[in-house]
C-alpha positions as CSV (number, residue, x, y, z in Angstrom):
1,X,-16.2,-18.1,5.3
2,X,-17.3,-14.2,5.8
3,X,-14.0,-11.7,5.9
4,X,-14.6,-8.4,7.2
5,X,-12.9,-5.6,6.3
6,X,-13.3,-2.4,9.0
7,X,-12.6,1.1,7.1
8,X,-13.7,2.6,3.6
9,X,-11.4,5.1,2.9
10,X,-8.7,5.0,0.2
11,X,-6.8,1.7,1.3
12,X,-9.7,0.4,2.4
13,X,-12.1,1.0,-0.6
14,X,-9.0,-0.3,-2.9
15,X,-9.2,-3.6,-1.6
16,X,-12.7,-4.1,-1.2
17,X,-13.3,-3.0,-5.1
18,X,-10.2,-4.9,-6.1
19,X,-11.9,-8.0,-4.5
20,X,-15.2,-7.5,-6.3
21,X,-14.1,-6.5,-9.5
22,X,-12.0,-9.4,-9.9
23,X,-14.1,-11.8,-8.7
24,X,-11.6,-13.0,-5.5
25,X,-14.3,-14.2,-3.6
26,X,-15.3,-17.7,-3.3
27,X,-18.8,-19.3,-3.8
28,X,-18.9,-20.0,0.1
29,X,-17.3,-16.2,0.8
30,X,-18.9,-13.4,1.7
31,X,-17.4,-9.8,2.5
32,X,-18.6,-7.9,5.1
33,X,-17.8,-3.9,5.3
34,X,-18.0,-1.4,8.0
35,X,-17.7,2.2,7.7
36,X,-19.0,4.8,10.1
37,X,-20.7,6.5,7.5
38,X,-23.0,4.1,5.2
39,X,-23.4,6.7,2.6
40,X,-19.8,5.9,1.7
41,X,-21.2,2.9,0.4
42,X,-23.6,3.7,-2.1
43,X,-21.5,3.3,-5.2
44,X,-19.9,0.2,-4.5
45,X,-23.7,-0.9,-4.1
46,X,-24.9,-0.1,-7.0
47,X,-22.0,-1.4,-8.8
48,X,-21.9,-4.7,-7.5
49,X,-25.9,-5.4,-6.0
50,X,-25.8,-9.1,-6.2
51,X,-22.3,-9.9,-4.7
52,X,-21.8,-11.6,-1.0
53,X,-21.9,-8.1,0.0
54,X,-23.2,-6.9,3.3
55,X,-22.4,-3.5,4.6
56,X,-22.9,-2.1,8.6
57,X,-21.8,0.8,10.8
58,X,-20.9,-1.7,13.6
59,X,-17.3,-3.0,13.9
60,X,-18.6,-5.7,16.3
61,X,-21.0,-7.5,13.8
62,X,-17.7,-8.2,11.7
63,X,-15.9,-9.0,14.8
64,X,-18.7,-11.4,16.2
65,X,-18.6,-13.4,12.3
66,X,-15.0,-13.0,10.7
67,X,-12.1,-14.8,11.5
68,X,-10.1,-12.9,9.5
69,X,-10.5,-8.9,9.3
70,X,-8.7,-6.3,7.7
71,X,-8.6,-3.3,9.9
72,X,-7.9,-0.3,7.3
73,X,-8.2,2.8,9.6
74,X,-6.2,6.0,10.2
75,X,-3.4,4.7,12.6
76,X,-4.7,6.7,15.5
77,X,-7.7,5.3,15.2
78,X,-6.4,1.5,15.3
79,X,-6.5,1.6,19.3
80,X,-9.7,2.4,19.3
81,X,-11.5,-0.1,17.0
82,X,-9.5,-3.0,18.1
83,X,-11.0,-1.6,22.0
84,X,-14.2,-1.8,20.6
85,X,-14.1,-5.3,18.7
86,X,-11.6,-7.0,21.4
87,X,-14.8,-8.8,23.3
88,X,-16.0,-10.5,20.2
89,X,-12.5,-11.6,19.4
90,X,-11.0,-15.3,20.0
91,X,-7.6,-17.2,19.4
92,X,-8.8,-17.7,15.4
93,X,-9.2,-14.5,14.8
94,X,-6.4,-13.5,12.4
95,X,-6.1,-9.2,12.1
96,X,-5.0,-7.8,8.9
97,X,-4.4,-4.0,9.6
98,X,-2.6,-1.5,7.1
99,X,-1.5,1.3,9.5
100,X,2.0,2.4,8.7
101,X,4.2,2.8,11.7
102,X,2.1,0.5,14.2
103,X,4.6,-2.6,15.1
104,X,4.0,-6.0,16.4
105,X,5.2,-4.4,19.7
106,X,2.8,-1.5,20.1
107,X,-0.3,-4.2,19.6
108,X,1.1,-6.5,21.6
109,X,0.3,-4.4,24.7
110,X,-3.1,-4.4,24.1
111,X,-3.6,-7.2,22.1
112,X,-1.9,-10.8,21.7
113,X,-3.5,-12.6,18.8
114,X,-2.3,-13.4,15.2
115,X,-1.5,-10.0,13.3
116,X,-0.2,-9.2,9.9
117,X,0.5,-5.4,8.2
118,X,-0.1,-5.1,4.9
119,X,1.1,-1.8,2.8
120,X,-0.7,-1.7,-0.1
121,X,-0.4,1.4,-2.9
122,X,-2.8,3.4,-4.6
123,X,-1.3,2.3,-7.8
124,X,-2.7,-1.2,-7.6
125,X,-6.1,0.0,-8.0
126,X,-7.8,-2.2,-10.5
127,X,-9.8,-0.1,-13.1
128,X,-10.7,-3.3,-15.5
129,X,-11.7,-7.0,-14.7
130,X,-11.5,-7.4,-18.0
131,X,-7.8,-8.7,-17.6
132,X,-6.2,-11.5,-19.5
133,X,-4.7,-13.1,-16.4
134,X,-3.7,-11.9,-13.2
135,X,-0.1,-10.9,-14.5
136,X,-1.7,-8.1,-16.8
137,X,-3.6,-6.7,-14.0
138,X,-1.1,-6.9,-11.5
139,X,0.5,-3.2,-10.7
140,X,2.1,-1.8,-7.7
141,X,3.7,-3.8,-4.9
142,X,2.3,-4.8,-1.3
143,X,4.4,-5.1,1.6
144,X,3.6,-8.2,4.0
145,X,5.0,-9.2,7.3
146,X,3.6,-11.6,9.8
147,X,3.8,-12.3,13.5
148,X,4.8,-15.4,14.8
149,X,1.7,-16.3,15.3
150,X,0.4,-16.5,11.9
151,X,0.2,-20.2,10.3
152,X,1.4,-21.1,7.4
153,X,-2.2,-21.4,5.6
154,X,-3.1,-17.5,7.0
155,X,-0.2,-16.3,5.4
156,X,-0.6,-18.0,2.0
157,X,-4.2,-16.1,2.1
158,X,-2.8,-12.9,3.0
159,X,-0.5,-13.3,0.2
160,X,-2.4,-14.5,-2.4
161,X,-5.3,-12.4,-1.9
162,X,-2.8,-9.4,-2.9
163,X,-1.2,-10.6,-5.5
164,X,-4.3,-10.9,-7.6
165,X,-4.0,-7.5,-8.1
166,X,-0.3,-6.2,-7.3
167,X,3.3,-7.7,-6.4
168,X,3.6,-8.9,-3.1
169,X,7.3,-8.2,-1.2
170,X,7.4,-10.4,2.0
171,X,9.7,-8.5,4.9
172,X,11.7,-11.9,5.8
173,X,13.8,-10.1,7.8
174,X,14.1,-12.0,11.1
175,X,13.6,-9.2,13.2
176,X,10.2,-8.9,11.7
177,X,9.0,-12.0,13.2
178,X,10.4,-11.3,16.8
179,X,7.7,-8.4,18.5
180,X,10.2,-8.3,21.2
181,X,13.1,-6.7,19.5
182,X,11.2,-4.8,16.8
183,X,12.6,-1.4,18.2
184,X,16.4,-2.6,18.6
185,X,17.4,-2.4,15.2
186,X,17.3,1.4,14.3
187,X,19.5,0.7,11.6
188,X,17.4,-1.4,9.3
189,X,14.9,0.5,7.9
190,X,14.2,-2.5,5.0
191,X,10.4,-1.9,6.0
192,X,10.6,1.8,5.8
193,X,12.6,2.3,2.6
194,X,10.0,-0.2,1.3
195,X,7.2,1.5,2.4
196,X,8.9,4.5,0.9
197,X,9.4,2.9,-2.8
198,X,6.1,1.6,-3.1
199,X,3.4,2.9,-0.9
200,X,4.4,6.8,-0.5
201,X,5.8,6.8,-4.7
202,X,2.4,7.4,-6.2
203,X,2.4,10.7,-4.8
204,X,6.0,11.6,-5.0
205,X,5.9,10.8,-8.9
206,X,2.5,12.8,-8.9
207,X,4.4,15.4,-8.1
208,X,7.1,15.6,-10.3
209,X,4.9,15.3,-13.4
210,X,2.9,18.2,-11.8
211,X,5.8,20.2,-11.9
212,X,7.4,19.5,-15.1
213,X,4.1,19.8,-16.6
214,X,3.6,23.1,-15.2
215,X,6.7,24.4,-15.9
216,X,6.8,23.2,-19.0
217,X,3.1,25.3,-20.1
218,X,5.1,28.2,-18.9
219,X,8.2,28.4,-21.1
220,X,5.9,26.9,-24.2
221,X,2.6,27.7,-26.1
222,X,1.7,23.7,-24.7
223,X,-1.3,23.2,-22.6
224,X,-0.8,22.0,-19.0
225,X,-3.3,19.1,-19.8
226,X,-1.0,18.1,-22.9
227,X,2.1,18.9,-21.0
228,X,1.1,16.4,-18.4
229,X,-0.5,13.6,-21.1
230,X,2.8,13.5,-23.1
231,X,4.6,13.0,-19.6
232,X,2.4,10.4,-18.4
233,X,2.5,8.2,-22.1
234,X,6.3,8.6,-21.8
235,X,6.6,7.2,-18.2
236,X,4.1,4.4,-19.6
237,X,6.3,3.5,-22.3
238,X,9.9,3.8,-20.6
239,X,8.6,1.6,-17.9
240,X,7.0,-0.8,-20.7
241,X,10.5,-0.6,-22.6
242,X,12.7,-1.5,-19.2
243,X,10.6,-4.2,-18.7
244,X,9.9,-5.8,-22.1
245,X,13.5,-5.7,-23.5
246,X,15.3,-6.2,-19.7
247,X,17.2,-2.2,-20.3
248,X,19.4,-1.0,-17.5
249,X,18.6,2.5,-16.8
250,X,22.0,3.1,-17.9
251,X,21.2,1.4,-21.5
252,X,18.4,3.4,-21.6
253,X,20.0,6.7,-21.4
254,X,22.9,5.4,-23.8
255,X,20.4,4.9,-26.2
256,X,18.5,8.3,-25.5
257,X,21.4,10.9,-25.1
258,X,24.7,11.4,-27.4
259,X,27.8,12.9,-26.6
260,X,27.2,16.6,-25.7
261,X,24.0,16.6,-27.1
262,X,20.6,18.4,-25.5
263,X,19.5,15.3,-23.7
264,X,22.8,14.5,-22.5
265,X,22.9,18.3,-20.9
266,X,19.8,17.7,-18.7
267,X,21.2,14.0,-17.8
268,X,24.0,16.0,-16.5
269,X,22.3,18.2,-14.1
270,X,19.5,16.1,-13.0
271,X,22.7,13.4,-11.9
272,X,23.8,16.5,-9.9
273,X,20.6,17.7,-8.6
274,X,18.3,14.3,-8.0
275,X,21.5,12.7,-5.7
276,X,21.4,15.5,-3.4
277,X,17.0,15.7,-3.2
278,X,17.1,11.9,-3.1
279,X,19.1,11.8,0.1
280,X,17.8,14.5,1.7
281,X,14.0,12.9,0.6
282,X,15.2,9.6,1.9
283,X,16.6,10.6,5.2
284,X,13.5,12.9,6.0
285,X,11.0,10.3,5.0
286,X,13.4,8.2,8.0
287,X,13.1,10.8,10.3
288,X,9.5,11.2,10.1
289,X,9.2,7.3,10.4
290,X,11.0,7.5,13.6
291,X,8.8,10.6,14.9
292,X,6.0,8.3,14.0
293,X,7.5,5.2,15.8
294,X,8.0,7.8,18.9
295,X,4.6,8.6,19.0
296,X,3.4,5.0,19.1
297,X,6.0,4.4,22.0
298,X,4.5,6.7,23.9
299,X,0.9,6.1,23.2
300,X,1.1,2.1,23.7
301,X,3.8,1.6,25.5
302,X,4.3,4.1,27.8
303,X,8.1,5.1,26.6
């Protein structure tokens, strides 16, 4: 069985190097890549020269041999490969596209086949395949939802394929499977506030340790660098401690701040301070989803 996989940027890359680093394909698998630019591939060649590993420039040689291709492009650009591939298609062809804000809807109109989005996060990148098991090298989660279309076997591919490598959430919310009423339900954003606690986090956590980092060299005689390393260890280990010993974040900050103490101080602000950012973070992050949703209306479906 070949799988293609159209697009080497970050996503795309990701998953490719997560697939050859842990070994995911089978003896009778082979991965086929396309990128516009083929220099884009010269690492990943030289890391992994005797792998089922063919590379091209032309979406329609992964269209004409793969049944199943993952289509990891900037979501403008979507339209325009699926155009391009769409005579080489069939009624096996199962697409796997990570575009955030393209619905089942907006595809339908152009194209009526099996589809499923996957939103994958940076964080799942796999930097050892040296792991014990595929519960120590899991990180991140990956959002998965299926139209109707999509057997039972295709979805158990989809779905194991990402969980080698980071925690797969399934949307099973039944509006998910219906294309036809994907846009009357403005009110449940389970997707989008999803997509919001996995896929967009990296960066928003990146940016808080930036900050406190920062700020931090500037009140103190402490190097950015080790302003940010002591930062990053502690995140490591309070995320280790929650999860080993099963701690509330309330147990945790029991256990960390006393009674009018310094810790309990900055406890007390940032409970003042984060509610308000969160909600306004939240509810902008929504807005922007529907801007984006807008857009595709417009550009597919003529709304």
């Amino acid at each position: 069985m070949k799988i293609g996989v159209i697009g080497y940027g970050n996503m795309g890359s990701m998953i490719v190097n997560n697939i050859l680093k842990l070994n995911l394909l089978l003896e009778d698998e082979e991965l086929i890549v396309s990128n516009r630019h083929l220099n884009k591939f010269e690492s990943l060649i030289e890391e992994y020269p005797d792998e089922n590993l063919n590379i091209t420039s032309d979406n329609t040689e992964i269209a004409k041999s793969c049944e199943k291709i993952l289509i990891s492009v900037e979501t403008p650009q979507f339209k325009e490969v699926m155009d391009e591939i769409a005579p080489c298609l069939n009624e096996n062809t199962h697409i796997i596209y990570t575009c955030a804000g393209l619905n089942f809807n907006h595809i339908k109109s152009f194209y009526d086949g099996k589809l499923s989005l996957v939103i994958p996060t940076l964080a799942s990148t796999v930097t050892s395949n040296n792991a014990i098991s595929s519960l120590s090298r899991r990180k991140g989660v990956t959002l998965v939802k299926h139209n109707s279309k999509v057997e039972l076997q295709e979805r158990l591919f989809v779905e194991d394929l990402f969980n080698e490598f980071s925690y797969v959430k399934k949307i099973d919310n039944p509006i998910y499977f219906n294309e036809e009423e994907d846009n009357l339900h403005p009110t449940d954003n389970e997707l989008e506030i999803s997509t919001i606690l996995t896929s967009c986090a990296p960066a928003f956590l990146a940016i808080m340790i930036e900050k406190l980092a920062q700020t931090s060299s500037e009140l103190a005689k402490v190097s950015k660098d080790e302003a940010e390393d002591m930062i990053l260890k502690t995140i490591i280990g309070t995320a280790l401690l929650k999860e080993d010993q099963a701690l509330s974040n309330e147990e945790i900050i029991n256990k960390v701040a006393t009674k009018k103490g310094i810790t309990q101080e900055g406890v007390d602000l940032l409970d003042k301070k984060l509610n308000k950012i969160d909600r306004e973070l939240v509810k902008c992050l929504l807005n922007r989803f529907d801007e984006v949703k807008e857009d595709m209306n417009k550009t597919y479906l003529n709304k």
